[in-house]
C-alpha positions as CSV (number, residue, x, y, z in Angstrom):
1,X,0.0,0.0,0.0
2,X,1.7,3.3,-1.3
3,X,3.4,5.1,2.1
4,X,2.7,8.6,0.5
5,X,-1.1,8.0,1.4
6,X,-0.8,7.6,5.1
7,X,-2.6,10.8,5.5
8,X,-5.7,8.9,4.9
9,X,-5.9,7.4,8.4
10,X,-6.5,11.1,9.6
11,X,-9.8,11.6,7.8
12,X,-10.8,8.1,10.1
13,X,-9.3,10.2,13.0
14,X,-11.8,13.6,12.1
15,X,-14.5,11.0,12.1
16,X,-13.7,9.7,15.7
17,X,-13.4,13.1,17.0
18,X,-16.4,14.1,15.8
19,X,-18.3,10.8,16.2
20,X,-18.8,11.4,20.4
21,X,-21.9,13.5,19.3
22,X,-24.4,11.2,21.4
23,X,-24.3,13.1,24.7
24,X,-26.0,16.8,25.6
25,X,-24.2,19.3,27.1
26,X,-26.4,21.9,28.0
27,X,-25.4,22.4,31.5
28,X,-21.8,23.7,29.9
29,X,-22.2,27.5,29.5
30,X,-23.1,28.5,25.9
31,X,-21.1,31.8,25.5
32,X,-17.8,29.9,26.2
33,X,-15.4,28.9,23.3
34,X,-16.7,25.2,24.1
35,X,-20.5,26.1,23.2
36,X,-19.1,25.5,19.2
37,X,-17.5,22.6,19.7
38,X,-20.5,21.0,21.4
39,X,-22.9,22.0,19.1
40,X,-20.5,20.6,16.5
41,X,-20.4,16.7,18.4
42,X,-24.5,17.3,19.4
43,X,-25.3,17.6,15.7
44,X,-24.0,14.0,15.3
45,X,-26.7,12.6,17.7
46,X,-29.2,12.2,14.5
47,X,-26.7,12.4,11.6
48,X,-27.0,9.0,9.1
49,X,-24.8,9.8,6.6
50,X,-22.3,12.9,5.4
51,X,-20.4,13.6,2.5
52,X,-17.4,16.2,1.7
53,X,-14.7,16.6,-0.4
54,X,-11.6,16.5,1.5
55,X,-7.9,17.6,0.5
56,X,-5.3,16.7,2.5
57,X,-1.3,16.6,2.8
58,X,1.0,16.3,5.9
59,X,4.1,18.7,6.7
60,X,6.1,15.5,6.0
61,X,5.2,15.2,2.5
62,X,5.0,17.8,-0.5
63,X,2.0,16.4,-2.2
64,X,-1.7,17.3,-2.0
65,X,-4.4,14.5,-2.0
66,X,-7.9,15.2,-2.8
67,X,-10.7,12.7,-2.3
68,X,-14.5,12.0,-2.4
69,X,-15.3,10.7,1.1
70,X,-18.6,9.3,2.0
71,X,-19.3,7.8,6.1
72,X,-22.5,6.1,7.0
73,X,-22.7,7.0,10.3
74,X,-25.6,4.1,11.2
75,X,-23.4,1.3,9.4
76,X,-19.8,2.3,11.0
77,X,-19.2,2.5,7.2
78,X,-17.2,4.3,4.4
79,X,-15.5,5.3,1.1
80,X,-13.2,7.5,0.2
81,X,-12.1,7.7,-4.1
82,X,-9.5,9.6,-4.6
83,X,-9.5,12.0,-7.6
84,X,-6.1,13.9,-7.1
85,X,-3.4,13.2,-8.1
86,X,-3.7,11.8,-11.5
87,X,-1.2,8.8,-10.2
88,X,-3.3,8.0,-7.3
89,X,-7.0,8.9,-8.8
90,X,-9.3,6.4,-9.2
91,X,-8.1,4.6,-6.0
92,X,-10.9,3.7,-3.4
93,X,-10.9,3.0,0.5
94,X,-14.1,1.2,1.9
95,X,-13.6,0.7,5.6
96,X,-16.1,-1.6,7.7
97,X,-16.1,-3.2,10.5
98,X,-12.3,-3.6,11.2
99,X,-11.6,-4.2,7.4
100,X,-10.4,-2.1,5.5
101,X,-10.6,-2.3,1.5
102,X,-7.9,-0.6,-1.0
103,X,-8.8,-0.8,-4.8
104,X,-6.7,-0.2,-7.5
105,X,-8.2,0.5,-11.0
106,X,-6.7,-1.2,-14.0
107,X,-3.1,0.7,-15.2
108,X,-0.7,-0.1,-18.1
109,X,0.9,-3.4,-16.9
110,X,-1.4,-4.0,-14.1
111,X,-5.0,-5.5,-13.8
112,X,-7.8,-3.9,-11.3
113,X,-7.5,-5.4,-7.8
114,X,-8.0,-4.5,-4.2
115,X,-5.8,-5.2,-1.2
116,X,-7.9,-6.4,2.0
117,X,-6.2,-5.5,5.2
118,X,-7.6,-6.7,9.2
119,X,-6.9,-3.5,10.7
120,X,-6.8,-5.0,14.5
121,X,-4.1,-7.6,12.5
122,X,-2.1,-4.9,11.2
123,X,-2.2,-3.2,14.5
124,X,-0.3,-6.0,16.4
125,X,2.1,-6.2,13.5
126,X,5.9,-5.8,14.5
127,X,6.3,-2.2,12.9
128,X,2.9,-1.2,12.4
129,X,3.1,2.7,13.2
130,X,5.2,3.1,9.6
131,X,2.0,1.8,7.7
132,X,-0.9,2.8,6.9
133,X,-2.8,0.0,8.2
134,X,-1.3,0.4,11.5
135,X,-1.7,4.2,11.6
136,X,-5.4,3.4,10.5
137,X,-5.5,1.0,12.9
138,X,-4.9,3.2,15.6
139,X,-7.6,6.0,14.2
140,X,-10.3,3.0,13.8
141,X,-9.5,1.8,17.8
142,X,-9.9,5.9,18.7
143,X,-13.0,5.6,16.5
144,X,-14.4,2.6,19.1
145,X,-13.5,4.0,22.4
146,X,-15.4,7.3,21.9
147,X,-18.0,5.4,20.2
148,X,-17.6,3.1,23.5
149,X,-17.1,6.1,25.8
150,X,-17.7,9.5,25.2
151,X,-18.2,10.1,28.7
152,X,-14.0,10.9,28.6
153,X,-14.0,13.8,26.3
154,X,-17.0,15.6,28.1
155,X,-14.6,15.0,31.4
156,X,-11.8,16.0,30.0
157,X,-13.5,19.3,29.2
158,X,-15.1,19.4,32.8
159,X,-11.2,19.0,34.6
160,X,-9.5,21.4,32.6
161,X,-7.6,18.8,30.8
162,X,-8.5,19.6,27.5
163,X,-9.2,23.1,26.4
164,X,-10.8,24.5,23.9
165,X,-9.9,28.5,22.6
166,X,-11.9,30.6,20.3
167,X,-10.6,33.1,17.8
168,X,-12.5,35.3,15.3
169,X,-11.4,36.6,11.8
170,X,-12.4,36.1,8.5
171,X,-13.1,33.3,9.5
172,X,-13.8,31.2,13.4
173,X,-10.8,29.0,15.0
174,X,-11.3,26.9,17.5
175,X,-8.0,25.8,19.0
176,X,-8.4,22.3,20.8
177,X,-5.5,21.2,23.3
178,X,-4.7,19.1,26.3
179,X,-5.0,15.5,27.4
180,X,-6.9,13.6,24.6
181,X,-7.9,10.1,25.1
182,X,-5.4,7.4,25.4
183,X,-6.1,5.9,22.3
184,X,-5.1,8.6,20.1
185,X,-0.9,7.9,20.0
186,X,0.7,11.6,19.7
187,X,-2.3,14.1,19.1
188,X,-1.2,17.3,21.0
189,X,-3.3,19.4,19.5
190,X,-6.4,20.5,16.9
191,X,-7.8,23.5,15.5
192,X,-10.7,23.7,13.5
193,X,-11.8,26.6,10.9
194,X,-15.5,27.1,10.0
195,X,-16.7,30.0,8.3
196,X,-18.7,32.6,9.6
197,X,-22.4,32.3,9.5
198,X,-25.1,34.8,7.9
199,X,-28.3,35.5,7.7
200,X,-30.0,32.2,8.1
201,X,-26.9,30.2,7.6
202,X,-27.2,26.4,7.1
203,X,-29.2,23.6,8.9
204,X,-26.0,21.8,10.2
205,X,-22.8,23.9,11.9
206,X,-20.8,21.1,10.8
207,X,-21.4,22.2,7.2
208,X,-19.6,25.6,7.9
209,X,-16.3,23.3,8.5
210,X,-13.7,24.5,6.5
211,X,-10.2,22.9,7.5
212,X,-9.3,20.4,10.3
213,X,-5.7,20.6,11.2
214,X,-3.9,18.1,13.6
215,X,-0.9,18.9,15.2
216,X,1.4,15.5,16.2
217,X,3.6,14.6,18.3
218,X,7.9,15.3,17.1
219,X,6.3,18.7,15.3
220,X,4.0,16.5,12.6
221,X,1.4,18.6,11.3
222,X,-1.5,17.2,8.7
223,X,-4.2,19.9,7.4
224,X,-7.4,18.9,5.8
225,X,-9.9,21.0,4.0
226,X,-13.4,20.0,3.5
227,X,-15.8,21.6,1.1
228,X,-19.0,21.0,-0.3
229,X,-20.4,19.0,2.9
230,X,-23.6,17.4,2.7
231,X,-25.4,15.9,5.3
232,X,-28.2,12.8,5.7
233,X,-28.8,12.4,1.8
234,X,-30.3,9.1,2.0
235,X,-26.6,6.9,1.5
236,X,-27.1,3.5,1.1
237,X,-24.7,0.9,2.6
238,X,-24.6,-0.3,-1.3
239,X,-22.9,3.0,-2.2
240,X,-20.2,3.4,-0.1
241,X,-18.9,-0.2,-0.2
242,X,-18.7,-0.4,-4.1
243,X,-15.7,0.5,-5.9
244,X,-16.8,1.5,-8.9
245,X,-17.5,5.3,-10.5
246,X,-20.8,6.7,-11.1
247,X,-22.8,3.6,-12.3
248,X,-20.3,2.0,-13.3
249,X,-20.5,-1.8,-12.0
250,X,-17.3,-3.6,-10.6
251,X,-16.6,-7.4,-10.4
252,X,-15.0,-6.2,-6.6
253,X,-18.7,-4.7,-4.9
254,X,-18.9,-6.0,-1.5
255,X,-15.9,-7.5,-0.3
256,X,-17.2,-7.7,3.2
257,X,-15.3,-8.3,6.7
């Protein structure tokens, strides 16, 4: 699996921060800088499905990726197709229950296939945290535990020991820092951009989302910008696990775990 698209485990990780949306917090005060960032997990509590365009690249590498990504919240599901670079577009992930999917289309010398990895295998493998897999690995188990517990995050908030600061500009930063769960290995730190709303302004906050931006441990920092978010358009679990384009039909639909 190409090393350059590592990044991709991060878009797994925006989903776990996000997915904690279950709980109420109305006894927080709303005019703090934490009254976004709850309405931003609270929105969550009915959401079925969301897609965005997301583009994404990491201080460590020079190139941009952009990709079509596609969750079903109610199935624990999703796809992302890439469609830049033109070396790396027409690739798909499908993720589902602890499998994750890679297909590669058909290329000069090389037939369409897809790679099936067990990302609680790859995981335990000796050297793990230099893959993909295991870096995805380690989003998908951050994924479970807030899933699992989102109690943490709320407490965390409560002590003091994560923190949440609110800037405003042309746009609205929220600066996120502190003690993050234990399974997330080496976050220090997130900010998130949305853009300022006006007039009547969408039905969903988390539409307004404009970049996510994580900020690892040994000064490792990965930006991702999402744009044209839509929110609970009827995906079907069909959908997001095939591999094909469009209408297209492929001989590798449903590969299931």
């Amino acid at each position: 699996m190409p090393e350059q698209l590592w990044p991709l485990l991060l878009v797994g990780l925006l989903v776990g921060l996000v997915a904690g949306g279950a709980f109420l917090w109305a006894n927080l005060d709303p005019f703090r800088p934490e009254a976004k960032l709850i309405r931003l997990l609270s929105e969550l509590t009915g959401l079925r499905d969301l897609e965005t365009t997301v583009v994404f690249k990491g201080s460590a590498h020079e190139q941009w990726v952009e990709a079509n990504f596609q969750w079903l919240r109610t199935e624990g599901a999703f796809r992302l197709e890439i469609t830049a670079p033109e070396p790396l577009r027409g690739q798909v992930f499908t993720y589902q229950g602890g499998q994750l999917n890679h297909f590669l289309p058909p290329a000069e010398g090389r037939e369409a296939g897809v790679v099936i990895v067990r990302v609680a295998e790859a995981t335990d493998e000796e050297g793990a945290g230099r893959s993909l897999a295991g870096d995805f690995g380690r989003a998908a188990a951050y994924l479970a535990e807030l899933r699992a517990g989102p109690g943490k995050l709320l407490a965390a908030l409560r002590s003091g020991a994560l923190r949440v600061r609110e800037s405003r500009g042309e746009t609205i930063k929220l600066d996120i820092w502190g003690e993050f769960p234990e399974a997330v290995v080496g976050l220090e730190r997130v900010v998130l951009e949305l853009a300022p709303v006006q007039g009547e302004g969408p039905d969903f906050l988390l539409e307004t989302l404009l970049t996510v931006t994580f900020y690892l441990a040994g000064g490792e920092e990965v930006e991702v910008r999402l744009s044209g978010t839509k929110i609970n358009q009827g995906l079907t679990l069909r959908e997001v696990r095939r591999f094909g384009a469009g209408e297209e039909e492929s001989s590798y639909e449903w590969v299931l775990p």
